[in-house]
C-alpha positions as CSV (number, residue, x, y, z in Angstrom):
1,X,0.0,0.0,0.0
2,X,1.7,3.2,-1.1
3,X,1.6,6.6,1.2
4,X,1.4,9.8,0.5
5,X,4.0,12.0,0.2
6,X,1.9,14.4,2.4
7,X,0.8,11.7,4.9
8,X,4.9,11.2,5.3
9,X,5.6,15.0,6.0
10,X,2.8,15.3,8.4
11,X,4.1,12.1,10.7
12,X,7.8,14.4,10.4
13,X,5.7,16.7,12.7
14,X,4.2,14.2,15.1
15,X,6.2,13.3,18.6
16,X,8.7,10.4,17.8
17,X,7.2,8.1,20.0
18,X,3.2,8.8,17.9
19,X,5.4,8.1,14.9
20,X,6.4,5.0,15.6
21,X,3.3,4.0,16.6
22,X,1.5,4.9,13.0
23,X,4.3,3.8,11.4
24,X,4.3,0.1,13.0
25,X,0.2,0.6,12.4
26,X,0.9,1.6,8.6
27,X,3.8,-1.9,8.4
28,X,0.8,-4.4,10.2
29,X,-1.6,-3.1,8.1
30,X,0.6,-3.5,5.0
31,X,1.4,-6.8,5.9
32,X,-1.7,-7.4,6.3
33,X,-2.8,-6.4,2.5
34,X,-0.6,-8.2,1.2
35,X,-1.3,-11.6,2.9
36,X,-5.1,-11.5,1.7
37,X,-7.7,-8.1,1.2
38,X,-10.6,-7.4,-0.7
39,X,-11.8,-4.8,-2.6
40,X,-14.3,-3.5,-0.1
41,X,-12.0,-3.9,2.8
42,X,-9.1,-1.9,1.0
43,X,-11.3,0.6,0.3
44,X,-12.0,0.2,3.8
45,X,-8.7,0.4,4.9
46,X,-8.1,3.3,2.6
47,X,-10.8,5.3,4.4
48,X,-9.4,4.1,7.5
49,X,-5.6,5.5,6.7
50,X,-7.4,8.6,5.6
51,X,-9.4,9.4,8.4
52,X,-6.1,8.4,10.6
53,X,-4.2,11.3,8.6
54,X,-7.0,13.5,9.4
55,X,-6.7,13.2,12.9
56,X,-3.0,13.1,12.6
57,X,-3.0,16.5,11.3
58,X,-5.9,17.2,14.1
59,X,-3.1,15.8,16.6
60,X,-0.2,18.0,15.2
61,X,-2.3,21.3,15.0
62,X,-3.1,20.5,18.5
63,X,0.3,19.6,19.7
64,X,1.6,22.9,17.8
65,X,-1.0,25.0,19.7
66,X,0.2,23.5,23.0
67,X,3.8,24.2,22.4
68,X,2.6,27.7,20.9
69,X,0.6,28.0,24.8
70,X,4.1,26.6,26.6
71,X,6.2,29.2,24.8
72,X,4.2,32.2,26.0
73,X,4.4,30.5,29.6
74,X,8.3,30.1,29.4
75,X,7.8,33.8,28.6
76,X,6.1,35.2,31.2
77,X,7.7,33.2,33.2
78,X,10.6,34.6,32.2
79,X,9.3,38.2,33.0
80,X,8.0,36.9,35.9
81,X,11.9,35.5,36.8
82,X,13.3,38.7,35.9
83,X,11.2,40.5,37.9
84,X,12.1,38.8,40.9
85,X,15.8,38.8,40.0
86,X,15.0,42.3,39.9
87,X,13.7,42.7,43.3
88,X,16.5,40.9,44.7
89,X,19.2,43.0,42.9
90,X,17.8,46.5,44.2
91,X,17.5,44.2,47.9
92,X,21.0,43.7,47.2
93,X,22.5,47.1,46.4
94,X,20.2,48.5,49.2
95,X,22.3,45.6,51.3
96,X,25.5,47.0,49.7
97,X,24.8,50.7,51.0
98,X,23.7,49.7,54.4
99,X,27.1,47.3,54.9
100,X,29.0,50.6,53.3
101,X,27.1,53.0,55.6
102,X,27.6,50.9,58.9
103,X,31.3,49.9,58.6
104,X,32.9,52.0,60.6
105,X,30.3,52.1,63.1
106,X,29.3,50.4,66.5
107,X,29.0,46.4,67.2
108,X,25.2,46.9,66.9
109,X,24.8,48.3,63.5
110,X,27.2,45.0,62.3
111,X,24.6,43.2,65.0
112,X,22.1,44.2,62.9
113,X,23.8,43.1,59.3
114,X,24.1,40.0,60.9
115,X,20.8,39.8,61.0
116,X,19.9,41.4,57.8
117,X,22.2,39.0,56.1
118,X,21.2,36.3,58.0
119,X,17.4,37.5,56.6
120,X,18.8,37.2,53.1
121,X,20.2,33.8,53.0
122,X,17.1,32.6,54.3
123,X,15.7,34.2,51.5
124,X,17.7,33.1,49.1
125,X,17.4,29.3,50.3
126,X,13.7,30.1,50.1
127,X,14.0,31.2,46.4
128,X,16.6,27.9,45.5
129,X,13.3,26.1,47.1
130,X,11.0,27.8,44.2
131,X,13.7,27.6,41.7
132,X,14.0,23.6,42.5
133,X,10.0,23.8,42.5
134,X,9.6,25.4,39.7
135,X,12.1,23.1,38.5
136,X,10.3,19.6,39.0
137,X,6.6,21.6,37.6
138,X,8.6,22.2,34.7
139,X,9.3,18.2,34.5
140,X,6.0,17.4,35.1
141,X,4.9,19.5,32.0
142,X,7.4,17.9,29.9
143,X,6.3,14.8,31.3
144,X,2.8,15.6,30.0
145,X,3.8,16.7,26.7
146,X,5.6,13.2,26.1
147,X,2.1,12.0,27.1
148,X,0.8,14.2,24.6
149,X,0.3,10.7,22.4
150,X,-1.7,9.0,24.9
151,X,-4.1,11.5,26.3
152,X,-3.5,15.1,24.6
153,X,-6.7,16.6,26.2
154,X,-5.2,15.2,30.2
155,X,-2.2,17.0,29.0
156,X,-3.5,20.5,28.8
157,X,-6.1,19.7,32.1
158,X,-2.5,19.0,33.6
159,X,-0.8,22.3,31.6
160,X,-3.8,24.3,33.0
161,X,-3.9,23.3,36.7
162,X,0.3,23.6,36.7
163,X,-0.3,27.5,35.2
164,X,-3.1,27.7,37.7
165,X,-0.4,26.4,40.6
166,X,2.9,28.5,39.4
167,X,0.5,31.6,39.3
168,X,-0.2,30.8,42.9
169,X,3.2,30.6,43.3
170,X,4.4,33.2,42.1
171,X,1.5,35.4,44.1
172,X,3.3,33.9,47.4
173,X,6.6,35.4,45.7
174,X,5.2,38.4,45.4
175,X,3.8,38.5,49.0
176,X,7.7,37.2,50.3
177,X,9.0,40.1,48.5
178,X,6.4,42.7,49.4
179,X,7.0,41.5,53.2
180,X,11.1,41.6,52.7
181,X,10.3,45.1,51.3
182,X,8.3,46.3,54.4
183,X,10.9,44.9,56.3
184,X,13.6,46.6,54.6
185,X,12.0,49.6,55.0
186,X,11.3,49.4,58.7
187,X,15.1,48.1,59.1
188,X,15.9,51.9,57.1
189,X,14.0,53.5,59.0
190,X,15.9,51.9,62.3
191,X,18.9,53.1,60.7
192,X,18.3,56.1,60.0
193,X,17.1,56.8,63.9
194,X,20.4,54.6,65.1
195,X,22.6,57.1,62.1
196,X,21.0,60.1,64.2
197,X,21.8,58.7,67.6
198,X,25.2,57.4,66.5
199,X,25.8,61.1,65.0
200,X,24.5,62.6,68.7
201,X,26.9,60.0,70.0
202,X,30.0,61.0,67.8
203,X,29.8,65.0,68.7
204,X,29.5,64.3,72.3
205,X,33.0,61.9,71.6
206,X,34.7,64.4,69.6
207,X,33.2,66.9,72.5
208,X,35.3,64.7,74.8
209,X,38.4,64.3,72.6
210,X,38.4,68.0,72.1
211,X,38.6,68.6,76.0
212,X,40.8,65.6,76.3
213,X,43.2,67.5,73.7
214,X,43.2,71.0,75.7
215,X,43.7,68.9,78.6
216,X,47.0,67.0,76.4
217,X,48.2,70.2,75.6
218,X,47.9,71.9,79.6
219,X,50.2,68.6,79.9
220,X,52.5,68.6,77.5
221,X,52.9,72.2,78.3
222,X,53.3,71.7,82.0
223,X,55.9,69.1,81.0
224,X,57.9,71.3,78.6
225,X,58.1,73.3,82.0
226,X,59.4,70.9,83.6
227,X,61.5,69.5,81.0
228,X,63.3,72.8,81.1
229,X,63.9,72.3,84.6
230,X,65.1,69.0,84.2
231,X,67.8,70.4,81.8
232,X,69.1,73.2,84.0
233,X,69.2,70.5,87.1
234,X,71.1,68.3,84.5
235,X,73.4,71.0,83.4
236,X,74.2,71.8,86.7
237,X,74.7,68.4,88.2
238,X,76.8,68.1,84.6
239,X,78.5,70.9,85.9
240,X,79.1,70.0,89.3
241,X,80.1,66.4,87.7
242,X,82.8,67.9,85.6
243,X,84.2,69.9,88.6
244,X,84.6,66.9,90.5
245,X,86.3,64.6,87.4
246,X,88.9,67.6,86.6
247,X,89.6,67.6,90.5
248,X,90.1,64.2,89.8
249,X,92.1,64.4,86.5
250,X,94.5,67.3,88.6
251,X,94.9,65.1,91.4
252,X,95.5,61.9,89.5
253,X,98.4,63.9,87.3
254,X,100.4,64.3,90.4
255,X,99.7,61.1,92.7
256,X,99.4,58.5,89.2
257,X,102.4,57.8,88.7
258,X,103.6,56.4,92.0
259,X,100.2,54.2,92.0
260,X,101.3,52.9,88.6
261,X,104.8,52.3,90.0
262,X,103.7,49.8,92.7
263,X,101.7,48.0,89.5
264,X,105.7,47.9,87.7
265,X,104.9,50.9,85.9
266,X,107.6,53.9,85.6
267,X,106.2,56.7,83.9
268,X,108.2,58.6,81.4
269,X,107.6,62.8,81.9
270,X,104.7,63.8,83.1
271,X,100.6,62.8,82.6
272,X,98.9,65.4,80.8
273,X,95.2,65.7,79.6
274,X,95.5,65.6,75.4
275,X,93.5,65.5,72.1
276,X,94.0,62.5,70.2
277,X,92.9,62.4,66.4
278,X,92.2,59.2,65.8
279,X,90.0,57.9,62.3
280,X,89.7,61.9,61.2
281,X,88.0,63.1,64.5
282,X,89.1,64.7,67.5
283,X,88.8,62.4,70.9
284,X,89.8,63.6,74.9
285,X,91.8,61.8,76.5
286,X,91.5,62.7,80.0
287,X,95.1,60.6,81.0
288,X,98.0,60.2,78.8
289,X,101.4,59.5,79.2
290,X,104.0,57.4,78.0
291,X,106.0,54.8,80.4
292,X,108.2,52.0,81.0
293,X,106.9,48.4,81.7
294,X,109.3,44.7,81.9
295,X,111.5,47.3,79.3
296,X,108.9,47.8,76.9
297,X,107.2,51.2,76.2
298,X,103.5,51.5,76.7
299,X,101.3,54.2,76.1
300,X,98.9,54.9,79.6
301,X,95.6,55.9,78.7
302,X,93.2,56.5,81.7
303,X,89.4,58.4,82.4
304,X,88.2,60.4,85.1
305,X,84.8,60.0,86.2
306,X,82.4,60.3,89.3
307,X,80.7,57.4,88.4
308,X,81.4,55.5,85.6
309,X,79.0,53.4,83.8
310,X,79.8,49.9,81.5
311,X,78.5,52.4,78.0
312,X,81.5,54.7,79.4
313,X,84.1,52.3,79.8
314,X,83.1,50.4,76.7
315,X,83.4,53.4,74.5
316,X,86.7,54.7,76.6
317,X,87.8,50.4,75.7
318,X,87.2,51.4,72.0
319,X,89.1,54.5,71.9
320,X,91.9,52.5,73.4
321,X,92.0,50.2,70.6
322,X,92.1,52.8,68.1
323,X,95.0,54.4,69.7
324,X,96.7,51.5,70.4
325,X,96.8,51.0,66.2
326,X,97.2,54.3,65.2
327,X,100.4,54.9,67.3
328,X,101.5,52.0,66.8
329,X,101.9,51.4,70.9
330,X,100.5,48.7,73.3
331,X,98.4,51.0,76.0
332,X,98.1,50.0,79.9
333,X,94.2,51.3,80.6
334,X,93.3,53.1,83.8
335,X,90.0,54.5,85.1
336,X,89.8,56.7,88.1
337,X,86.9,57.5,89.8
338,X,85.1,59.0,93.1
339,X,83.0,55.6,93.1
340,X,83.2,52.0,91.6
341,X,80.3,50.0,92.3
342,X,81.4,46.2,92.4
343,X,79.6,45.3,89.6
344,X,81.8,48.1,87.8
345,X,84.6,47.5,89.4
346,X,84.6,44.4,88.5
347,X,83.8,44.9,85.3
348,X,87.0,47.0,84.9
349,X,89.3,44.0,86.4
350,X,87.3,41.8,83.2
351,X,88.5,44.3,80.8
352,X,92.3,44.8,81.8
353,X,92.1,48.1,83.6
354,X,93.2,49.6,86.7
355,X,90.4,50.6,89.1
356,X,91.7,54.1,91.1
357,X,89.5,55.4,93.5
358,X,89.6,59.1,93.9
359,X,91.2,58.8,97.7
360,X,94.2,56.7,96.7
361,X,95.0,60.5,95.3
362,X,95.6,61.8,98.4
C-alpha cells in the first residue's frame, strides 16, 4: 500500500514516539494487505488510513498550539523571573549601601547586618526552594507533553492546573518580596534613627576628645616646663660632675704615677690631659702618658669620672684600641673614679684596667 507523500511529511511533525506508533500501524496493516484483502476492505482500509491522517494533522495542530501555549508561559515566566531577580538585585544594592554606611560604626549596627544578612540567606534558600520547584513543575509539564500521544486533552487539564499552581506561586513570591520590602523599609528606618543617635553619640565623643586634647596640651605644656627644669638641674649636676672629674684628673696627674709604680709601671715625663685624632675626629683623652713596663714602652691611657658606667668604659675600651693602632703602641688602661660600684669594678678588672679610687689620690 503506497503513502502519500503528504501523509509522510505530516508524521515528520508528530512526537517520535506517535510516529512510531503509526508507522508500526501503517507496516501491520501492509502486511496485512498483502497476505489476503478485498476490494471493499481496501477501500475500507483506505478510508481508514485517511481518516487516521485526518486526525493526525488534528493531533499535530493541536500539539503545535500547546507548544505555541508553553512558549508564552516560558515567557512570562521569564518576566515573571526577571522581575524577581529584579527585586533581589535592588535588595542587594540597598544591602550593599547599608554594609558601606555601617562599617565603621558600632558592634550593633554590624549586630544588625548579621541579622539582615542572616534574613537574606534565608531568602535566598527560600528562592533555590522555588527555583527547584519550579524546576520539577517544569518536568511534570514535559512529562505531560511526552504524554501528549496518549491523552492530549489530560495534558492540557495537567498544563492548566500547573499555570493555575505557578501563578499561585508566584502570588506567594510576590507576598515574600512585598513583606522583605516592608521589612527593609522598617530596618531603614531603624537606621536612619540609630545614624542620628550614632551622629549625637559622635559630637559628644569628639566633645570629649576636644577637651581631652586642651587637657594634652595643659600637659605637655606643664611638662615642657618641667622638661626645662630637668635640663638646667642636668646642666648643673653636669657641671658640678665635671668639677669633680677635673679635681680628679688634677689630682690623679700628680699622685698617678707612683700608683702605677707599685703595679711595675715607671712613667716617662709627666701625665697630661690631650686631644688625640684618631679615624679623622678629634677624641679627649683625659690621661696620657707614655712609660716603661718589663722594658717595653707603653702608652697609659686613663678616664676620670664620678661614676662611671659599662657604655662609658666600653666606648673609653674602644678609643683604646684605636690608639693603640694608630700609634702604633700597646696601652696599659686606667679609670679613676670617686665611686666604683662592684659590679663596675669588677667589670674593669674583666676588661684589663686599673680601678683608682679618687682617695688613693691623696
Amino acid at each position: 500500500m503506497s503513502v502519500s507523500v503528504g501523509f509522510i511529511k505530516t508524521l515528520e511533525n508528530v512526537d517520535p514516539q506517535l510516529r512510531r506508533v503509526l508507522l508500526e500501524l501503517l507496516e501491520e496493516l501492509e502486511r496485512q494487505r498483502e497476505e489476503s484483502i478485498t476490494k471493499k476492505e481496501f477501500n475500507e482500509l483506505k478510508e481508514v488510513v485517511h481518516e487516521l491522517g485526518a486526525t493526525v494533522k488534528e493531533l499535530v495542530e493541536t500539539q503545535k498550539q500547546a507548544r505555541k501555549d508553553h512558549e508564552i508561559f516560558k515567557k512570562e515566566n521569564q518576566e515573571n523571573f526577571g522581575r524577581v531577580w529584579q527585586s533581589i538585585n535592588e535588595l542587594t544594592e540597598v544591602q550593599k549601601r547599608i554594609e558601606k554606611e555601617s562599617r565603621e560604626n558600632f558592634n550593633r549596627v554590624w549586630q544588625s547586618i548579621s541579622e539582615l544578612t542572616e534574613a537574606q540567606k534565608r531568602t535566598e534558600k527560600e528562592l533555590e526552594n522555588f527555583k527547584k520547584e519550579t524546576h520539577e513543575n517544569f518536568n511534570r509539564v514535559w512529562q505531560s507533553i511526552n504524554e501528549l500521544t496518549e491523552a492530549q486533552k489530560r495534558t492540557e487539564k495537567e498544563l492548566e492546573n500547573f499555570k493555575k499552581e505557578t501563578h499561585e506561586n508566584f502570588n506567594r513570591v510576590w507576598q515574600s518580596i512585598n513583606e522583605l520590602t516592608e521589612a527593609q523599609k522598617r530596618t531603614e528606618k531603624e537606621l536612619e534613627s540609630f545614624k542620628k543617635e550614632t551622629h549625637e553619640n559622635f559630637n559628644r565623643v569628639w566633645q570629649s576628645i576636644s577637651e581631652l586634647t586642651e587637657a594634652q596640651k595643659r600637659t605637655e605644656k606643664e611638662l615642657g616646663r618641667l622638661t626645662r627644669e630637668m635640663v638646667m638641674v642636668k646642666e648643673r649636676l653636669e657641671g658640678i660632675s665635671d668639677t669633680v672629674g677635673y679635681t680628679i684628673e688634677n689630682r690623679a696627674y700628680k699622685t698617678l704615677p707612683q700608683i702605677l709604680a707599685d703595679h711595675g709601671i715607671k712613667v716617662e715625663g709627666r701625665l697630661i690631659r690631650r686631644y688625640l685624632k684618631i679615624k679623622g675626629t678629634e677624641h679627649q683623652v683625659n690621661i696620657f702618658g707614655y712609660a716603661q713596663k718589663n722594658g717595653e714602652k707603653i702608652l697609659i691611657l686613663g678616664e676620670a669620672k664620678v661614676r662611671p658606667s659599662k657604655k662609658e668604659i666600653a666606648r673609653f675600651e674602644k678609643l683604646c684600641e684605636y690608639a693603640s693602632e694608630e700609634l702604633k703602641t700597646p696601652v696599659f688602661k686606667v679609670f679613676v673614679a670617686h665611686d666604683f660600684p662592684p659590679v663596675i669594678e669588677a667589670y674593669l678588672k674583666e676588661h684589663d684596667f686599673l680601678p683608682v679610687w679618687s682617695y688613693e689620690l691623696e
